[in-house]
N, C-alpha and C positions, 0 to 999 in steps of 0.2 A: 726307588721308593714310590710306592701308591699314593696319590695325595688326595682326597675326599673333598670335592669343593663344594661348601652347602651354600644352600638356593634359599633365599628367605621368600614364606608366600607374601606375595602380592594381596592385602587383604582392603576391598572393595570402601571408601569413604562416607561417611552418614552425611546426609543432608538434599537443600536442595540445588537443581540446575539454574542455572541465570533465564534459562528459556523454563524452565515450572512457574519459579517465582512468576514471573511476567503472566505467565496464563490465571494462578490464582490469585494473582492482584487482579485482576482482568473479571476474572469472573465472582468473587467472592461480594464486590460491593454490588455487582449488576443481582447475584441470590438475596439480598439484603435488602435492596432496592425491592425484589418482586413481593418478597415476606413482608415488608411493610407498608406497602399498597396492597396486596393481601386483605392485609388485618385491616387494616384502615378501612377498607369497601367492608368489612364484616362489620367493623363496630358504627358503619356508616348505616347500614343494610339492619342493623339491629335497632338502633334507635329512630328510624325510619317506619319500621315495625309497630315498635312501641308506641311513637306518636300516631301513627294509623289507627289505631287498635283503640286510642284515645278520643282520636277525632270521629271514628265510626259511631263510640258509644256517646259523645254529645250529640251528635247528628239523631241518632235513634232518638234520645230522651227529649230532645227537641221537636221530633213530628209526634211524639205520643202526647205531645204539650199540645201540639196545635191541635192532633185528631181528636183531643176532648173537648175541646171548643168547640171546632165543626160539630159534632154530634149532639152537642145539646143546643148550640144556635138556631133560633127562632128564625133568623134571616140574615144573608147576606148582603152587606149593603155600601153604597157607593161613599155616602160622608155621614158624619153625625153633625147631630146640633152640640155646640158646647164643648167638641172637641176640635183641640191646634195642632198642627201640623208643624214637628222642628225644624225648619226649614233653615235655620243659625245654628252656629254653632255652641251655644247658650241652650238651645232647644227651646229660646223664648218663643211667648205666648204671640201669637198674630196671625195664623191666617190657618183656615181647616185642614183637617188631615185631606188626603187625597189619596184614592184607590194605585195612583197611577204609579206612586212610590217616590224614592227622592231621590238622583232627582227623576224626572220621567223618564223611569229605565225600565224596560220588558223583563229584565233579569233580576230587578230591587221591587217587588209591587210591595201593596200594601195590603193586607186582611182586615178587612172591617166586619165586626160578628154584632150580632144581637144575641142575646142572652135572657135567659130567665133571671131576677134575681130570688138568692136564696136564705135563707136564715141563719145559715151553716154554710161550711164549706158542700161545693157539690157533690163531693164522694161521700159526704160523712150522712151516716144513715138517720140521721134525728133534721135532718134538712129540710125544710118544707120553702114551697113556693110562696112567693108573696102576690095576691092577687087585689088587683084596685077593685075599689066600690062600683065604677059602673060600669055598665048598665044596669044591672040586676041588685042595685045593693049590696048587704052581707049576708042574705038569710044564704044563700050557695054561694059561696065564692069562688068555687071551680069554675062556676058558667059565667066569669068574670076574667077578663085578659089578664094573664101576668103582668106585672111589674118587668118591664128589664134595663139593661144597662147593656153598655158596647164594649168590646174586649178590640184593641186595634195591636194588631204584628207589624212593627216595621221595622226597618233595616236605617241604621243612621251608623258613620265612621265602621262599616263592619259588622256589627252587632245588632244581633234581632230581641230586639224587644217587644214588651206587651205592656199597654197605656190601658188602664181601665176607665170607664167613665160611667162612674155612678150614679143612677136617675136623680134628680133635684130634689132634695127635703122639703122644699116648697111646699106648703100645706094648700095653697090655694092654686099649686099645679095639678098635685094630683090626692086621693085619697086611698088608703089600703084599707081593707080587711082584717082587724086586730093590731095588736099595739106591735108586731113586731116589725123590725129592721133589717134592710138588707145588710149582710157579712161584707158585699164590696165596695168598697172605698174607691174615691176617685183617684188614680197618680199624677205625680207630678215629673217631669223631667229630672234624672240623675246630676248632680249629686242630692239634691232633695232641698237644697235650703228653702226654708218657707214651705215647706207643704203641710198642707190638710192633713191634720192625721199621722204624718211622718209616712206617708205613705209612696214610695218612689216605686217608678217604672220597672217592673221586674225585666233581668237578663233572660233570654230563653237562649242563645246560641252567640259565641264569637266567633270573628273569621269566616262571617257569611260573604260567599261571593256568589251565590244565587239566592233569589227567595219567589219563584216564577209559581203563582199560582192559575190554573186554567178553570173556569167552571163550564158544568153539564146540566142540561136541564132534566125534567121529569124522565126523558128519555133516551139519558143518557147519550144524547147528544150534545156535542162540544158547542158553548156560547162564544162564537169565533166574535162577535162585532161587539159584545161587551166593554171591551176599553175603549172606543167610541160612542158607543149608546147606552148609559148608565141604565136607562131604565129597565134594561134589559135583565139588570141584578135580580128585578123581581121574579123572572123565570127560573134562577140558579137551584138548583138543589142539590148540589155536589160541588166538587173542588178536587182537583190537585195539585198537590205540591210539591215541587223540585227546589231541594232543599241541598246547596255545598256549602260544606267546612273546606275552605285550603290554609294550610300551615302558611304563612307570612315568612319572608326572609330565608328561605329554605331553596339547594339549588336541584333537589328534588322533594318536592314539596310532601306531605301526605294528604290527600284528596277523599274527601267522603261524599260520594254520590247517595243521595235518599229519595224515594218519590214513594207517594201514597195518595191514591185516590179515596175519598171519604162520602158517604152523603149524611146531611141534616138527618135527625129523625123527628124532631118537631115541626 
């Protein structure tokens, strides 16, 4: 008798080897690991971006601050009368500003301007100059000096600010040309308690870690011995400004480089 012996197939197991597992434990957390240093540097690299792009446009809006100044300043100048210098932490009153900055750093200066003053704001078209009685009287009061007041930029904890100082009301210092008033008020050190007016230091830039101003004379040549020899302010009739924001606490920081050369036109 023929006896038929059946073979049953051999059919092949699902799963994995003890040597796969091992490789894709091996490599699954090191992919894991890469995707979220990845992403990490993107949302890193993004909001890097973003504060860039931030600190660019304070940086801008803070040299268009100072370039109106420059351009309508009658002169550039080494110290004023009547203005203190915050040399405390208080910003208390006691001893003059100084060109030199604070403390006497080539990188922190100071901008001291002279100004016209105005009866309005400078931009606003109904503004008129205020011009003192002599020499000439009032019958012309064009062919009589303006009135001005000091506009001072400086750098104290970081921040640039601007100190106004408003000519004295004094009646027996000076006399003007009709009953009008100058618009600028004098400031006082932030947070303001006690000021004139309620009138505090305006902010112009945070996170200054330059404020290097250079001046040039009639001919555009650089007044190199000017932070030495003050007098020599009366030569200036230009300026530039090298102006950095750097982001604080940051282990790549965002950095805004600004410079602009400006001259007087009065």
């Amino acid at each position: 008798m023929l006896r038929l012996r059946c073979h049953k197939d051999h059919q092949p197991k699902n799963g994995f080897t003890i040597v796969e597992l091992a490789i894709v434990i091996t490599i699954v957390p090191l992919m894991t690991s890469v995707f979220i240093m990845a992403l990490y540097s993107s949302v890193v690299e993004a909001r890097r971006s973003a504060a860039q792009a931030v600190y660019d446009s304070r940086a801008n809006l803070a040299m268009d601050w100072v370039e109106k100044d420059i351009r309508y300043a009658t002169a550039f100048t080494a110290n004023v009368d009547n203005t203190k210098y915050p040399d405390t932490n208080d910003y208390a009153f006691g001893q003059d500003f100084s060109y030199l900055g604070t403390p006497s750093s080539s990188t922190l200066r100071s901008l001291i301007l002279t100004l016209p003053a105005t009866t309005a704001h400078p931009l606003d078209a109904s503004r008129k100059l205020i011009h003192l009685e002599d020499p000439n009287g009032c019958a012309i009061p064009e062919y009589n000096p303006p009135l001005t007041y000091a506009a001072v930029y400086f750098v104290k904890d970081s921040t640039l600010y601007k100190r106004t100082i408003a000519p004295s009301t004094n009646t027996t210092v000076f006399q003007t040309c009709g009953a009008n008033s100058p618009i600028q008020k004098t400031s006082c050190p932030r947070p303001g308690t006690g000021c004139v007016n309620g009138t505090v230091d305006e902010i112009v830039a945070k996170n200054v870690s330059q404020f290097i101003i250079t001046y040039y004379d009639i001919n555009g040549t650089e007044i190199t011995d000017i932070y030495t020899n003050p007098a020599r302010f009366s030569d200036a009739i230009a300026a530039k400004i090298d102006l950095q924001l750097k982001q604080p606490l940051s282990a790549k920081p965002a950095i805004s480089n600004i410079s602009l050369k400006t001259s007087r036109v009065n």
